[in-house]
C-alpha positions as CSV (number, residue, x, y, z in Angstrom):
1,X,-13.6,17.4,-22.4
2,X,-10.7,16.3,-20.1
3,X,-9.3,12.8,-21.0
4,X,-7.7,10.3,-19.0
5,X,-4.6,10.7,-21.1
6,X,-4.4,14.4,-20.1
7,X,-1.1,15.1,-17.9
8,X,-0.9,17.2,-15.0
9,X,1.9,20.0,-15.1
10,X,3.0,22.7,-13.3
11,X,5.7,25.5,-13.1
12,X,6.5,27.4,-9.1
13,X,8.8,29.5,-8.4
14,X,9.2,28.8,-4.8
15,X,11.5,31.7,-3.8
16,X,13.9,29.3,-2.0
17,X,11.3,28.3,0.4
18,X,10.9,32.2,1.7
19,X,7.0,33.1,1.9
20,X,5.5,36.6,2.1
21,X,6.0,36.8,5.7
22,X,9.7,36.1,5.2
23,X,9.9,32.7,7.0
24,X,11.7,29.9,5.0
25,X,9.2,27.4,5.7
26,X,9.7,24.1,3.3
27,X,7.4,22.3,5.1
28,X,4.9,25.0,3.7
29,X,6.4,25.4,0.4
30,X,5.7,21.0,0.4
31,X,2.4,21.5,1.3
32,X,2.2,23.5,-2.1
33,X,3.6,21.4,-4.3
34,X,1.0,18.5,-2.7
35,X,-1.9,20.7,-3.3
36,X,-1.0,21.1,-6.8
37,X,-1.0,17.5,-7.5
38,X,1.3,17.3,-11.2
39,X,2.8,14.9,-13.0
40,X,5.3,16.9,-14.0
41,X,6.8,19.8,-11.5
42,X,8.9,22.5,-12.7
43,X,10.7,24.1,-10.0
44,X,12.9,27.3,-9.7
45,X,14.9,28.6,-7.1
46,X,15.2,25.3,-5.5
47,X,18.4,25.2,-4.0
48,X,20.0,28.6,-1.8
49,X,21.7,31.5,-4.2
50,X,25.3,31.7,-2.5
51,X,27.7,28.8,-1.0
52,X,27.4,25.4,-1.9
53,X,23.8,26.5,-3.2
54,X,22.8,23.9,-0.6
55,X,19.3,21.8,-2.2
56,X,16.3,22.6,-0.1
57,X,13.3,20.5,-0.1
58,X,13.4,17.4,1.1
59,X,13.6,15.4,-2.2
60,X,13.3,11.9,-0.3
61,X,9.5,13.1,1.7
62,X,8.2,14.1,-1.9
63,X,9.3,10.1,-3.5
64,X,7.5,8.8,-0.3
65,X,4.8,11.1,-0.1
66,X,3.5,12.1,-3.5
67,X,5.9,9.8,-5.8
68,X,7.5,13.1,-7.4
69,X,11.2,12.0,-8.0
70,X,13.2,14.3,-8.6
71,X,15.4,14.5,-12.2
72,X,19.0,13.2,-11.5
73,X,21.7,15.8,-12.5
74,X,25.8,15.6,-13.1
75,X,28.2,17.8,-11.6
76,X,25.6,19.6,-9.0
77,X,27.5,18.9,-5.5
78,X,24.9,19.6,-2.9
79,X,22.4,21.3,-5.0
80,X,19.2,20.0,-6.1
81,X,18.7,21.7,-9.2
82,X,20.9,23.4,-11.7
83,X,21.1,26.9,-11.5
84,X,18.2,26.5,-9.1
85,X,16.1,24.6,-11.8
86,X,14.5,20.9,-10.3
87,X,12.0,19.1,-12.6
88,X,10.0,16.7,-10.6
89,X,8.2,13.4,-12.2
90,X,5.7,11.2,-11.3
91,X,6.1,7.3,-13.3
92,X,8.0,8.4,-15.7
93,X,11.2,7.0,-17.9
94,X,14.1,9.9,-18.0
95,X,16.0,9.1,-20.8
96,X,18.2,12.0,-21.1
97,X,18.9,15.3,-19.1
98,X,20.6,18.3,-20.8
99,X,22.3,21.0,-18.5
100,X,22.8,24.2,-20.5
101,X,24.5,27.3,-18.8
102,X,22.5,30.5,-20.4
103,X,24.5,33.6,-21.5
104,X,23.7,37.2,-19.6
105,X,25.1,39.2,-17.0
106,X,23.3,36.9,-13.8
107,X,24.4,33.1,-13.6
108,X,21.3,31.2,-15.1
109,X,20.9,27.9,-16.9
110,X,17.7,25.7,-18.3
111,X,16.9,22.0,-17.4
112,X,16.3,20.4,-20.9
113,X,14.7,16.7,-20.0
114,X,13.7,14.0,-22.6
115,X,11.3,11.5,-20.6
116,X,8.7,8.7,-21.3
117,X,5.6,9.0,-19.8
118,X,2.3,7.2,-20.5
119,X,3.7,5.5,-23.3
120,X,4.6,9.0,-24.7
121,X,7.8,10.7,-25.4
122,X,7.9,14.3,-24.1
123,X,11.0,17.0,-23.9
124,X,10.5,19.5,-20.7
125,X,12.4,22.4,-20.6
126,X,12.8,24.1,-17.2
127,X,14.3,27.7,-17.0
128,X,14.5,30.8,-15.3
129,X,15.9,33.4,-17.4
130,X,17.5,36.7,-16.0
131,X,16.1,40.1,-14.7
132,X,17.6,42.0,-18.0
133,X,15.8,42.4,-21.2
134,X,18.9,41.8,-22.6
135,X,19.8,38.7,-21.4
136,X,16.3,37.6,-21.6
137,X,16.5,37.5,-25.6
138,X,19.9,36.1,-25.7
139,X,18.9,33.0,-23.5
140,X,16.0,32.5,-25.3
141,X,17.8,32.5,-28.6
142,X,20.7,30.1,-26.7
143,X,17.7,28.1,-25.6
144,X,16.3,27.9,-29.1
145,X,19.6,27.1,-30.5
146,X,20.5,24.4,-28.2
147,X,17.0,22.7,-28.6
148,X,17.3,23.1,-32.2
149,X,20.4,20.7,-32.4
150,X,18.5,17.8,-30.3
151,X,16.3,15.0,-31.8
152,X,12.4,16.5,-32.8
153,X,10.2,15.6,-29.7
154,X,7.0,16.8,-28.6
155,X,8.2,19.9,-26.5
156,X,6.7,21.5,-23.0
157,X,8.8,24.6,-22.0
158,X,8.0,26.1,-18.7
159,X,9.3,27.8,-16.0
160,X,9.9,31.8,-14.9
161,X,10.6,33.7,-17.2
162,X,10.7,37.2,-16.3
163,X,8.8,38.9,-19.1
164,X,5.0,40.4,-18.5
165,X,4.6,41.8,-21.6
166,X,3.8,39.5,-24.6
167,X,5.5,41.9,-26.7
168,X,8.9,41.0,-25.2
169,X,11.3,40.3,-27.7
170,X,12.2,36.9,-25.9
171,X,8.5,35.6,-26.1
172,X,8.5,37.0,-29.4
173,X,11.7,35.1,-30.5
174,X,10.3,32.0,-28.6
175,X,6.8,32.4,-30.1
176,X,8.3,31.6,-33.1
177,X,8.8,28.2,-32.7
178,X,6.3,27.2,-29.5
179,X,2.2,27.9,-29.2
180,X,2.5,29.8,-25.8
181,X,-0.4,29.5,-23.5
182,X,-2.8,32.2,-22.3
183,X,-0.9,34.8,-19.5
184,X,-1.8,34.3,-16.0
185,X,-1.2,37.0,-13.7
186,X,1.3,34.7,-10.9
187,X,3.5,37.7,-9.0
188,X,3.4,38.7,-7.0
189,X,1.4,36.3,-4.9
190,X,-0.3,38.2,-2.3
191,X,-1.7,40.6,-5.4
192,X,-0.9,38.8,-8.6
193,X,-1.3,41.4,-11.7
194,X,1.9,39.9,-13.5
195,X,2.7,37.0,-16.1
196,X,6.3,36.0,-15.4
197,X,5.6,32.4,-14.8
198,X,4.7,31.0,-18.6
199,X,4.2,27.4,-20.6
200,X,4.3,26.8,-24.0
201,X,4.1,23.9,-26.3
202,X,5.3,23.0,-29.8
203,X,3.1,21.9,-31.9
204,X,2.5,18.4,-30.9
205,X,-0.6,18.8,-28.9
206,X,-2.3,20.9,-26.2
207,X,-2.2,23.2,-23.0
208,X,-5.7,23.3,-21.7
209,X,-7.3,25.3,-18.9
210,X,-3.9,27.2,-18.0
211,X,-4.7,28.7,-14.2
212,X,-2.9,29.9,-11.3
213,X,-2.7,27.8,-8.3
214,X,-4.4,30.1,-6.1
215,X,-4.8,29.0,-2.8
216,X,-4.4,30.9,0.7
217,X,-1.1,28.7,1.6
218,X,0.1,29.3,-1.9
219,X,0.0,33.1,-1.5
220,X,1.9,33.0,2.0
221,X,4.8,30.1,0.9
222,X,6.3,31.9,-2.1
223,X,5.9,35.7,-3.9
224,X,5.4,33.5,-7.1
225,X,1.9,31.3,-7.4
226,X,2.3,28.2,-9.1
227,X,0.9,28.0,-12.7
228,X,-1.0,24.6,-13.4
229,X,-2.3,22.9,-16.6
230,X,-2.8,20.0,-19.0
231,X,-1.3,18.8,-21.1
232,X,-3.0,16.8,-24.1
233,X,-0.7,15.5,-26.6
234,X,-1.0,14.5,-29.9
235,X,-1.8,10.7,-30.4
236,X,0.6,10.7,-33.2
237,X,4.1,13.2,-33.1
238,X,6.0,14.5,-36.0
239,X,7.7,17.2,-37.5
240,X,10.8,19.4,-35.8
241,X,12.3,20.1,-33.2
242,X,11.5,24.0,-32.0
């Protein structure tokens, strides 16, 4: 049964606000995230791909609107995100935000974020990892690596990760140390028949009723569909870090 500690989260991929009719639209893509309704947003492809990699949405409309502030981050310039990676919280304590830069031929990076929220300490990882086999497995082994040297915390890992076989030798490596929820078919939008937009959890609690955000302005803001769940955590966290 759901419980009233259960936390809302999400991962979309929002295609830098370009839907399926190839209109940049953010107002649409905002829409989105409203309809989805988390307490915790992971977002990729937030900010534009060349330039200045100018931020997108409009950051200060999402505190006012739906209280979703966005994760503060060093060194970004004009971006919102790092390498296109935002997380977005609702009343919750950031305590710490790691920036790692992930190895493979395309620039790509995860968001690692150590939070507080309802009482509960949680580690979100954010990432969007490359459109190479190869450099899918070494960023999830960089990934593992990195998170392996930080303080054990309950650990939600989410984001786009390019792989639509379970067999992949990145979920396989990252299967090793997360529980990774049940596959839901999220690209593309208009037809969705592949998994590349995954969550996974340590072993500190659980994901329940994984699910696409399926909804007629969901299918026409992005080629991705948002994935939702909840997140139940374990009243009492021990253990390693993954």
């Amino acid at each position: 049964m759901p419980s009233s500690h259960d936390l809302s989260v999400a991962s979309y991929n929002i295609h830098k606000g370009v839907g399926t009719d190839r209109r940049r639209d953010l107002a649409r893509t905002a829409a989105v995230i409203s309809e989805i309704g988390a307490d915790i947003l992971a977002l990729q492809e937030a900010d534009t791909r060349f330039g200045t990699r100018t931020g997108l949405l409009d950051l200060e409309s999402l505190r006012r609107d739906l209280g979703l502030i966005a994760v503060p981050l060093d060194g970004v310039g004009v971006a919102h995100g790092w390498h296109g990676n935002l997380l977005l919280v609702r009343n919750a304590l950031v305590q710490k935000v790691h920036q790692i830069a992930l190895p493979g031929f395309e620039p790509r990076g995860a968001l690692v974020t150590d939070l507080v929220i309802r009482g509960q300490p949680l580690r979100v990882v954010n990432a969007h990892l490359g459109l190479l086999p190869a450099s899918r497995v070494a960023q999830a082994r960089a990934l593992l690596n990195r998170l392996g040297n930080l303080e054990a915390r309950p650990t939600l890992l989410m984001g786009d990760l390019n792989e639509w076989s379970s067999k992949s030798a990145a979920l396989k490596a990252l299967g090793e140390h997360f529980t990774i929820g049940h596959p839901r078919p999220s690209f593309p939008s208009r037809y969705p028949m592949l998994a590349l937009d995954r969550m996974m959890l340590s072993p500190h609690g659980e994901l329940l009723d994984i699910a696409t955000h399926d909804s007629l302005l969901a299918r026409r803001a992005s080629d991705h569909l948002p994935i939702t769940a909840k997140l139940r955590l374990a009243a009492r966290q021990g253990g390693h870090a993954p």
